[in-house]
C-alpha positions in Angstrom: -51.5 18.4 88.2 -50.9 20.9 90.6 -47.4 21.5 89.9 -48.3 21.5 86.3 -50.8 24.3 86.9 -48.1 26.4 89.2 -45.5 26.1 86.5 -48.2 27.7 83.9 -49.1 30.2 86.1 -45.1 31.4 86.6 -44.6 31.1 83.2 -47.3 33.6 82.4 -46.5 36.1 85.3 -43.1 35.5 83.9 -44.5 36.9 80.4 -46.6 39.6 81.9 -43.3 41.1 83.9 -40.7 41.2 81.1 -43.4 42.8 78.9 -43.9 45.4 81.7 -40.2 45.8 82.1 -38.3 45.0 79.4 -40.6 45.3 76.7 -40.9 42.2 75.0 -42.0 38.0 76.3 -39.2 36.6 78.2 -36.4 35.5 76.7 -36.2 31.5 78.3 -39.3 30.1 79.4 -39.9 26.9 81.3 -42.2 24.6 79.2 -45.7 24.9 79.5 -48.4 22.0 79.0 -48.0 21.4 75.5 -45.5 23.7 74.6 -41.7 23.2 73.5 -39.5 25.7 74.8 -36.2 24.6 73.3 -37.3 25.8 69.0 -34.4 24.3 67.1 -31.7 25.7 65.1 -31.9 28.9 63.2 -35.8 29.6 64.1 -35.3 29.9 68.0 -31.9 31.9 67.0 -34.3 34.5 65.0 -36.7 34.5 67.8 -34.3 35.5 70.5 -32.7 38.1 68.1 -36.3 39.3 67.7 -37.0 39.8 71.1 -33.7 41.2 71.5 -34.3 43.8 69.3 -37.8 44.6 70.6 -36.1 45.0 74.2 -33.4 47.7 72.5 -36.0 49.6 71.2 -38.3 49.7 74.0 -35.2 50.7 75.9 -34.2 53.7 73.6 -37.2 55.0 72.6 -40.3 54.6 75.5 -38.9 53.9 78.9 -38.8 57.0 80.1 -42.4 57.5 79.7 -43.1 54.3 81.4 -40.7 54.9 84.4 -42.1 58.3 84.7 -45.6 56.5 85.4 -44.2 54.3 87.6 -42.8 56.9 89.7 -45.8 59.1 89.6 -48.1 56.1 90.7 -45.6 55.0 93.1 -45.3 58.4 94.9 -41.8 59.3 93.9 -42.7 62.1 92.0 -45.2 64.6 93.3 -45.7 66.9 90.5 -46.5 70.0 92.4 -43.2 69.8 94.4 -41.6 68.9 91.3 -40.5 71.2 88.0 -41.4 69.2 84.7 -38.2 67.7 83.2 
């Protein structure tokens, strides 16, 4: 049970960090309770091509504003010793 419970919990924190940094759920999971990881043929094929074009636009198109909050909460950029880009 426990082990069942830690493997849910990774897989989620798993989830919640590629959404954060790459933009999209994460690509292989490790099977939850009740949930099959391995989708067969071509529906898990349109899923990862899916989430790989999620990623690419996330990538192009909103990154930079979401690395440019990460610095500013982070301390990397101070904006009154910094110009604006």
């Amino acid at each position: 049970i426990i082990v069942r419970m830690l493997i849910d919990m990774y897989v989620e924190i798993g989830d919640q960090i590629a959404l954060q940094y790459g933009g999209s759920e994460a690509h292989k999971k490790v099977a939850s309770a009740g949930e099959k990881t391995n989708v067969p043929g071509q529906l898990g094929k349109h899923k990862e091509l899916l989430t790989s074009i999620r990623r690419y636009y996330s990538n192009a198109f909103t990154d930079r504003l979401k690395q440019d909050a990460m610095n500013l909460f982070l301390g990397y950029y101070v904006p009154s010793q910094n110009n604006l880009p």
